[in-house]
N, C-alpha and C positions, 0 to 999 in steps of 0.2 A: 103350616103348610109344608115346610122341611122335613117335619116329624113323618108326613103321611106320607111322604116322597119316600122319607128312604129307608121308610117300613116297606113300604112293596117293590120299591128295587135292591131288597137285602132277599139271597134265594133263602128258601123255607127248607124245613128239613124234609118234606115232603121233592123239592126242587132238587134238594143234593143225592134222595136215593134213587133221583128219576123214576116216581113211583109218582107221580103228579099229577098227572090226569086218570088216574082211579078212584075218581071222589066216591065214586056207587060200591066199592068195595071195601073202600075206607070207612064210610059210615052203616055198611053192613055188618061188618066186623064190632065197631064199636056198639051198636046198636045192641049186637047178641051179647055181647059181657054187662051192660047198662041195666039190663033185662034179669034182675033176681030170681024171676020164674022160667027160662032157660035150664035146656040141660048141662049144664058145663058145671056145675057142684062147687059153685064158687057165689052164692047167695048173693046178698048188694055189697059184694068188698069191693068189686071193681069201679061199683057206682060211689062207693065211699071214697077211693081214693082219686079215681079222675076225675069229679067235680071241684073240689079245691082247686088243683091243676088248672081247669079252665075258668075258676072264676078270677084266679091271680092274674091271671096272663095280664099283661101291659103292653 
């Protein structure tokens, strides 16, 4: 229960750029790089490299 505590009263990097309540922009952004068939000329690398990232996470 200490764990879960002071996981959510530790601020998030999202909390420090005070960019925080932008969830809808956050995950529109993320979305279009996720998306190989996008135009941004960057195929699934970003999907290559952000999903490691969020399965490590602890």
């Amino acid at each position: 229960m200490n764990e879960v505590r002071d996981f959510y009263n530790s601020p998030s990097f999202w909390q420090i750029m005070n960019i925080a309540l932008r969830e809808n922009s956050h995950s529109t952004f993320i979305s279009y790089y996720l998306n190989p068939n996008n135009h941004h000329s960057i195929g699934d690398s970003f999907l290559k490299l952000f999903l490691p990232m969020v399965v490590n996470l602890k």
